[in-house]
C-alpha positions in Angstrom: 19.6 -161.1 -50.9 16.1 -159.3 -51.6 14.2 -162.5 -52.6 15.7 -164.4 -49.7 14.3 -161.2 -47.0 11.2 -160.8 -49.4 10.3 -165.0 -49.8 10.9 -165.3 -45.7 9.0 -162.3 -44.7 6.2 -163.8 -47.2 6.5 -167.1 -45.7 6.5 -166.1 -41.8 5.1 -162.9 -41.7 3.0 -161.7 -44.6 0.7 -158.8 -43.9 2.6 -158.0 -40.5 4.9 -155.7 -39.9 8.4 -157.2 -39.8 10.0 -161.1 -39.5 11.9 -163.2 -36.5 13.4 -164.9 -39.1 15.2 -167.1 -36.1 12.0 -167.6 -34.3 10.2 -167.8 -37.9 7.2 -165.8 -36.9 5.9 -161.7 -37.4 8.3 -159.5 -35.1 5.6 -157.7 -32.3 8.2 -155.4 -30.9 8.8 -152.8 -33.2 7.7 -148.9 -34.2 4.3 -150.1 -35.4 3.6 -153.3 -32.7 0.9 -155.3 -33.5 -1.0 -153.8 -35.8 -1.2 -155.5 -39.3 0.1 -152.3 -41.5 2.5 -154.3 -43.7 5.5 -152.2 -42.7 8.1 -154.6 -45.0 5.1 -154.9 -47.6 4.8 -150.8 -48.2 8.7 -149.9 -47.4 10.2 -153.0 -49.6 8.0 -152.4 -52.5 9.8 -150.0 -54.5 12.9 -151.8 -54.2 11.1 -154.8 -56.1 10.3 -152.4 -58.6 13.5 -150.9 -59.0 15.2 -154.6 -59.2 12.9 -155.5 -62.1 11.0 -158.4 -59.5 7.8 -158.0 -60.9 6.2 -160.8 -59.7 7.1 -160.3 -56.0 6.3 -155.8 -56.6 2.8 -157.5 -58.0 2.1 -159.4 -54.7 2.7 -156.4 -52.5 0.7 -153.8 -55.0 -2.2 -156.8 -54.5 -1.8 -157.0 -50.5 -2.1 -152.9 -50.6 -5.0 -152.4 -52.4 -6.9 -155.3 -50.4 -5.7 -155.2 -47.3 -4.0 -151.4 -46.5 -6.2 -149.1 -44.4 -5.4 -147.3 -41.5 -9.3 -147.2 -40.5 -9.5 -150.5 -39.7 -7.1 -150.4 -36.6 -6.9 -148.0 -33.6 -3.9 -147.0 -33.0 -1.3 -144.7 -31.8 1.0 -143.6 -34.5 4.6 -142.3 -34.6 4.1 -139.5 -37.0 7.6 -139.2 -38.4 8.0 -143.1 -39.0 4.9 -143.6 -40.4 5.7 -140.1 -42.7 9.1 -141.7 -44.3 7.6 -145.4 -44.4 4.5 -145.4 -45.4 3.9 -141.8 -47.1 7.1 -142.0 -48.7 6.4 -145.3 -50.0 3.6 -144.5 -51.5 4.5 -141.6 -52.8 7.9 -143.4 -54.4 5.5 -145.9 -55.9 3.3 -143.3 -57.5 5.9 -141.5 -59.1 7.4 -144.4 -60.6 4.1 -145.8 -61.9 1.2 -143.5 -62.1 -1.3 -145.7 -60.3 -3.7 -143.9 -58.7 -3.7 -146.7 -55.8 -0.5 -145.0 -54.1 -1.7 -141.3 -54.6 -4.9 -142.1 -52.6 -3.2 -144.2 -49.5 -0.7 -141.3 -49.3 -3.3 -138.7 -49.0 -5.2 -141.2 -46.3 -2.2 -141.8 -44.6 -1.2 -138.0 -44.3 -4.5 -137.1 -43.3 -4.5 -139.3 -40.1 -1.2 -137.4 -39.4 -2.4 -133.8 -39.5 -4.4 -134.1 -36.1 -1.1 -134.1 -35.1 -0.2 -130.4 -35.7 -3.2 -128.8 -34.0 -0.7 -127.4 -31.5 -0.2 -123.5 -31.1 3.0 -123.2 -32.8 2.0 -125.4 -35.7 4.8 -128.1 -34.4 3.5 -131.3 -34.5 3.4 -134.1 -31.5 5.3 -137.1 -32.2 2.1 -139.8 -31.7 -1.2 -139.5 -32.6 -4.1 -141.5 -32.7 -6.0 -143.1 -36.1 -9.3 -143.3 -34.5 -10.1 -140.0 -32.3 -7.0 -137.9 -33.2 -5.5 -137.3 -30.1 -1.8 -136.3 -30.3 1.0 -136.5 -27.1 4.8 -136.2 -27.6 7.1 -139.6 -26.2 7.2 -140.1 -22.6 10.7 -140.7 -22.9 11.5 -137.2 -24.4 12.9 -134.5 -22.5 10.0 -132.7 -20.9 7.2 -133.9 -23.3 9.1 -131.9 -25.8 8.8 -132.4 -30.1 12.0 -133.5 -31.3 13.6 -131.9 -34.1 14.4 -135.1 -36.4 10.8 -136.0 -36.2 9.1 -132.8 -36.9 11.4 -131.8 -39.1 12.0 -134.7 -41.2 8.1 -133.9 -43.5 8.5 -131.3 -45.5 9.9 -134.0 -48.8 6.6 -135.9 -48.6 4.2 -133.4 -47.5 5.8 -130.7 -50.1 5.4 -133.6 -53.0 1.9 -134.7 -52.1 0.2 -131.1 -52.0 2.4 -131.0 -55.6 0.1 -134.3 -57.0 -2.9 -134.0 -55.3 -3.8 -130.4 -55.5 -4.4 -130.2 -51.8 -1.8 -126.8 -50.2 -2.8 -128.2 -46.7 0.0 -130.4 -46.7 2.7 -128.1 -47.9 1.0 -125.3 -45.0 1.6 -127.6 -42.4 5.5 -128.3 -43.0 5.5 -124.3 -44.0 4.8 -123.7 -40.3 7.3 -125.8 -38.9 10.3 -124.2 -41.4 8.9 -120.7 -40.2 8.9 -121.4 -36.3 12.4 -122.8 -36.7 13.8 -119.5 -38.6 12.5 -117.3 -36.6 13.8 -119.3 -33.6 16.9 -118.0 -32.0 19.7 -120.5 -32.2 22.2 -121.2 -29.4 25.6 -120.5 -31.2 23.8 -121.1 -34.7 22.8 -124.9 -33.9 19.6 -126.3 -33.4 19.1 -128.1 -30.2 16.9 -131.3 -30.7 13.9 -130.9 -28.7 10.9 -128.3 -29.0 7.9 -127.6 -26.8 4.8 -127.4 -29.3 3.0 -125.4 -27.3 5.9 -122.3 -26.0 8.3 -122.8 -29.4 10.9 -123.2 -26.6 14.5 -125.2 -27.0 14.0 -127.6 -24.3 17.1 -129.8 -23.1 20.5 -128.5 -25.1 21.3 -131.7 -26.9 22.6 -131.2 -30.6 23.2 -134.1 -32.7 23.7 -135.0 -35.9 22.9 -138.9 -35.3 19.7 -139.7 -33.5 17.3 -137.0 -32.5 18.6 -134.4 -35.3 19.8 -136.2 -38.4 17.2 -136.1 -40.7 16.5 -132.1 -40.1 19.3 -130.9 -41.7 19.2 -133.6 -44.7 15.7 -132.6 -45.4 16.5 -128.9 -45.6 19.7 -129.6 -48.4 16.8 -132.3 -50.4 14.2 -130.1 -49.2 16.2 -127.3 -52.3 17.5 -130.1 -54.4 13.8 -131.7 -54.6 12.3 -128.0 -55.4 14.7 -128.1 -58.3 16.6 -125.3 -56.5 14.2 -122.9 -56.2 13.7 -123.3 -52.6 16.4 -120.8 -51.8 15.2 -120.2 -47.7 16.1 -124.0 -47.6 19.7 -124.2 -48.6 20.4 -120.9 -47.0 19.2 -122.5 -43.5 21.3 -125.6 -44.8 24.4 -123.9 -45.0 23.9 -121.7 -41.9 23.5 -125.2 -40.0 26.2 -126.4 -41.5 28.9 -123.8 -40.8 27.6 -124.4 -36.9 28.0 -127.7 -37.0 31.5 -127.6 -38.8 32.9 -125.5 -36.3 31.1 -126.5 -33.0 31.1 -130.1 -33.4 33.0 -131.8 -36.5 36.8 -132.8 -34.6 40.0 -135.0 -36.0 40.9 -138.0 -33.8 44.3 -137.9 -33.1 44.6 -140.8 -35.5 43.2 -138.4 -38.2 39.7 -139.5 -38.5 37.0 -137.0 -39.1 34.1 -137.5 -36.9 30.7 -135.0 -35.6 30.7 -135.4 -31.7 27.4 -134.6 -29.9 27.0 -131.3 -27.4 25.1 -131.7 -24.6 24.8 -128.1 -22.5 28.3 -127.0 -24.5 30.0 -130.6 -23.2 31.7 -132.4 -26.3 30.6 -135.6 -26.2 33.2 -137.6 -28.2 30.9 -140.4 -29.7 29.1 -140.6 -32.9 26.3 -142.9 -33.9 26.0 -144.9 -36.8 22.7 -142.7 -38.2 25.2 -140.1 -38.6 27.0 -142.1 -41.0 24.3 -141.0 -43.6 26.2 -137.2 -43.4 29.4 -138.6 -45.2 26.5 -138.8 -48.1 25.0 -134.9 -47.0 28.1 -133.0 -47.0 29.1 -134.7 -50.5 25.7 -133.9 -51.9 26.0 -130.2 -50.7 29.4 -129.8 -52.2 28.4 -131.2 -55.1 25.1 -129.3 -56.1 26.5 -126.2 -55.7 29.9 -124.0 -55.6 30.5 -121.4 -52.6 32.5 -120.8 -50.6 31.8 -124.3 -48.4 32.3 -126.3 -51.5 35.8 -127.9 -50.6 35.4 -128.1 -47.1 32.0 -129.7 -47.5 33.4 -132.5 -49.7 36.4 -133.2 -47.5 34.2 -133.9 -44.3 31.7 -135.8 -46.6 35.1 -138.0 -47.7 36.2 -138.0 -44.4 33.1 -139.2 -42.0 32.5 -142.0 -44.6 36.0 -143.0 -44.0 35.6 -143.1 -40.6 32.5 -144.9 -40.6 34.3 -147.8 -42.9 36.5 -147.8 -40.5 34.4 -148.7 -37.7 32.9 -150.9 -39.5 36.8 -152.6 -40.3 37.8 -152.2 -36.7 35.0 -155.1 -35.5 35.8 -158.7 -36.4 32.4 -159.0 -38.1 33.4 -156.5 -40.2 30.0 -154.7 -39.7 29.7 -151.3 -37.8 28.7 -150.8 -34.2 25.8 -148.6 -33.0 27.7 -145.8 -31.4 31.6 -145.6 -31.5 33.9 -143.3 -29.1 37.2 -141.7 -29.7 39.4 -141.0 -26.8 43.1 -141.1 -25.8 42.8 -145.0 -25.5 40.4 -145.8 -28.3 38.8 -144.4 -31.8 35.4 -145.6 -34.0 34.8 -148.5 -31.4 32.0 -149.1 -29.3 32.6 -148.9 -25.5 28.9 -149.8 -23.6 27.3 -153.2 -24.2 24.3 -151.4 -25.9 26.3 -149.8 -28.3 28.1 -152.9 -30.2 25.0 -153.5 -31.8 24.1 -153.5 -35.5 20.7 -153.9 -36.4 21.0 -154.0 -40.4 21.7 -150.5 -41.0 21.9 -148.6 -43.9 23.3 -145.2 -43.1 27.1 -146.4 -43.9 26.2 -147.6 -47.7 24.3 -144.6 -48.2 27.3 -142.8 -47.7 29.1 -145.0 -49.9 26.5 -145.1 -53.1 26.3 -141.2 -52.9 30.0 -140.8 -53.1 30.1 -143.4 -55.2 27.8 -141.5 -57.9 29.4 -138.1 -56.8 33.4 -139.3 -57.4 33.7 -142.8 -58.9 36.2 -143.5 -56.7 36.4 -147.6 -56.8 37.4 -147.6 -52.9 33.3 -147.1 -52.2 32.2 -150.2 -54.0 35.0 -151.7 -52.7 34.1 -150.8 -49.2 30.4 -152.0 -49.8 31.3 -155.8 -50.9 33.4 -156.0 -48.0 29.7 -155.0 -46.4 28.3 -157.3 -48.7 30.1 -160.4 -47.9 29.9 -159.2 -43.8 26.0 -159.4 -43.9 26.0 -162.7 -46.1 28.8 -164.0 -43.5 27.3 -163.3 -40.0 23.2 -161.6 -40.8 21.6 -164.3 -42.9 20.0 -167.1 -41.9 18.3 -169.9 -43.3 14.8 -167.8 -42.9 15.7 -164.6 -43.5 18.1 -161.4 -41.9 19.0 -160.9 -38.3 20.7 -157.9 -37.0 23.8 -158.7 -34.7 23.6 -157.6 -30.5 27.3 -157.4 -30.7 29.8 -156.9 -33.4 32.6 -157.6 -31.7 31.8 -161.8 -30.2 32.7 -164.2 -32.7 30.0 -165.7 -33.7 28.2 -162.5 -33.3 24.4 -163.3 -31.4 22.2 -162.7 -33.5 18.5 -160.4 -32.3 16.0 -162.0 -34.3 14.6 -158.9 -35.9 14.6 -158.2 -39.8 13.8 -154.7 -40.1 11.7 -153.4 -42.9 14.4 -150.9 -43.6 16.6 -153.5 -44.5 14.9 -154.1 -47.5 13.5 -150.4 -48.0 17.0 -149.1 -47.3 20.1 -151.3 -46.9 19.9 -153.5 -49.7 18.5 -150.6 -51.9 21.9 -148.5 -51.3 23.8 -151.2 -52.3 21.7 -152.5 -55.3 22.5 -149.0 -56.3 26.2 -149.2 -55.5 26.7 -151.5 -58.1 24.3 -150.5 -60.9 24.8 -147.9 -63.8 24.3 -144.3 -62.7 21.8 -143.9 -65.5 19.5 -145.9 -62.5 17.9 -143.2 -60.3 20.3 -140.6 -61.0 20.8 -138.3 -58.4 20.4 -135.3 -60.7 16.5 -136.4 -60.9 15.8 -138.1 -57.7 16.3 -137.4 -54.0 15.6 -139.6 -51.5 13.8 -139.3 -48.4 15.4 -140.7 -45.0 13.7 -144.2 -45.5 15.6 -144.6 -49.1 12.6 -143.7 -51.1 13.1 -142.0 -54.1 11.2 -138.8 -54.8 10.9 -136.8 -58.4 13.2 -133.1 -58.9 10.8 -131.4 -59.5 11.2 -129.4 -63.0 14.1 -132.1 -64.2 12.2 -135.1 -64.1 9.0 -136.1 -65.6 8.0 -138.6 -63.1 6.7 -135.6 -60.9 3.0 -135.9 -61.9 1.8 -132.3 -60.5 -1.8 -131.9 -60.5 -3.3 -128.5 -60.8 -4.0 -126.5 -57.6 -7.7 -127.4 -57.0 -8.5 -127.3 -53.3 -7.9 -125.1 -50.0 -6.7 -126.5 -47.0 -10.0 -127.2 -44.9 -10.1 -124.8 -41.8 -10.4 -127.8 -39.5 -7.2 -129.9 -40.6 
């Protein structure tokens, strides 16, 4: 499955972002447009490495160190994809090998990104530019507000490059934003999704634990895993979230599935998405790692949203999960609205599944991703590559034309990892970042590299 995504994307699109494997061509439509950054090149490239594909990790190592520069281009970048892609890649592929190559592009990478946090609070915009450094949040978000799963999905990365660089203006910068957010007073303990970076006001009251939130509170549990649990502030704010959402927002379908519904202005919102999937993983991971008083209840939910997840995934007749399902009186884990019964080769589901998989050995998880196996062999691949499906429910599904670079940084990765010995990346020395890429434990794995504390943050940065 990797060298067929890897040899198409090649073929068709090399150097670009992502493939139309239908239309055989680069895809111009996604996060990064039409800018030549190599999105599949830099997120696919420690999968290679992981898979033993030396030949194919060699190419994309060549393509990086000729062809990978952010000052060649002008553009507008989204700060928080371009974090977990591109920064996270690097970093990944630095810890694994030692080559200076990746420890330089992450630290050239960051630095376009910290124009971005010259706000008065210290929380970043969502967009900023590579050539004059001019930052502006979405048009689309609520009031020009930050929003919380952007902002607050850095601190991995940033923490870990300061770490093997030398440089504390990257950890500083995500310092600020976990400072602003603790101080912040939280409506009923949860933390609404969008942020003016200018007031450090809660704008809109939307609280989610799929898009818009997600990768907040996964980055404050790996945030204290990744410190080697000596970021204490981390998991206490983890488990303070937690116990919020728990009460506030995780509900039982009357059919007995476990599912987090979104709040909008206190209204239960009885859908989830498929990027909360990844939380069956989260609350396994937290109950794992350490024993309180949360322990059980943690585990059970973890259990229990994965379950669900599979079984929206079962409930479709492609066998692949929509992306948003509802639960009402009439109807649980199915998608309602045409724009929900997509599924655009996402990973969050097999996450779930490899982290429980490592956590209980419970055969039902590998089980449950070669049923996902045989799904995207069945109805994704194409002669030229991956396509994501518009609706999981037609038979044949139509197919969107798009193979995103997560599929190989993330979905294929999970499973590759399903099936292999838990010696590989163990979770007791590796976290990964919200893009799939692996990051060193700091203290418990000697992959971490730290340099010595040379530098101080410039005053201009």
């Amino acid at each position: 499955m990797m060298l067929h995504a890897w040899h198409n994307y090649k073929r068709y699109a090399w150097g670009k972002n992502e493939l139309r494997p239908l239309s055989r061509c680069p895809h111009w439509g996604g996060i990064f447009l039409f800018h030549h950054l190599g999105a599949t090149i830099v997120d696919a490239l420690d999968t290679l490495y992981i898979m033993g594909l030396e030949k194919e990790y060699r190419e994309g190592r060549d393509w990086i160190e000729r062809e990978f520069s952010l000052d060649r281009i002008n553009a507008e970048l989204n700060v928080f994809e371009t974090n977990i892609r591109f920064v996270g890649g690097m970093l990944t592929l630095y810890a694994f090998t030692g080559d200076p190559l990746y420890k330089e592009r992450a630290q050239q990478i960051a630095d376009k990104l910290l124009p971005a946090f010259k706000t008065r609070t210290g929380i970043p915009y969502g967009l900023v530019s590579t050539e004059t450094g001019a930052a502006r949040n979405h048009e689309w978000a609520s009031d020009g507000n930050s929003i919380l799963a952007e902002f607050g999905t850095l601190h991995l990365e940033f923490t870990y490059l300061s770490d093997i660089t030398g440089n504390p203006v990257y950890r500083e910068r995500v310092q600020t934003i976990r400072q602003v957010l603790k101080k912040l007073r939280k409506p009923k303990g949860l933390y609404p999704n969008y942020l003016n970076p200018e007031t450090g006001k809660w704008g809109q009251c939307h609280i989610s634990l799929g898009g818009l939130g997600d990768s907040y509170y996964e980055y404050l549990l790996k945030s204290w895993l990744q410190s080697g649990q000596r970021d204490a502030e981390a998991r206490e704010m983890y488990d303070e979230a937690m116990q919020a959402i728990l009460e506030k927002m995780v509900r039982i379908s009357r059919g007995g599935l476990i599912y987090v519904s979104d709040l909008t202005n206190n209204w239960m919102e009885h859908k989830m998405d498929h990027l909360a999937c990844f939380s069956g993983g989260m609350f396994a991971l937290g109950a794992a790692t350490r024993q309180n008083a949360y322990t059980d209840r943690y585990m059970a939910v973890g259990k229990g949203i994965a379950n669900t997840c599979h079984e929206s995934y079962i409930r479709t007749p492609t066998q692949l999960g929509p992306e948003t399902f509802r639960f009402s009186e009439a109807l649980e884990a199915r998608a309602l609205r045409s724009q929900e019964k997509a599924y655009v080769l996402r990973p969050e589901t097999f996450e779930s599944y490899f982290v429980l998989w490592r956590l209980t050995h419970d055969q039902k998880y590998r089980d449950w991703g070669w049923e996902g196996v045989l799904a995207l062999e069945k109805h994704c691949r194409t002669p030229y590559g991956y396509s994501g499906l518009r609706n999981v429910y037609q038979q044949p599904p139509p197919k969107d034309d798009v193979q995103q670079s997560y599929f190989l940084a993330e979905t294929l990765k999970y499973l590759y990892l399903l099936f292999s010995d838990d010696s590989v990346l163990p979770l007791d020395k590796w976290v990964f970042n919200t893009e799939a890429h692996p990051l060193p434990i700091k203290g418990a794995n000697v992959y971490y590299r730290e340099a010595p504390l040379t530098l101080k943050a410039p005053k201009d940065s």
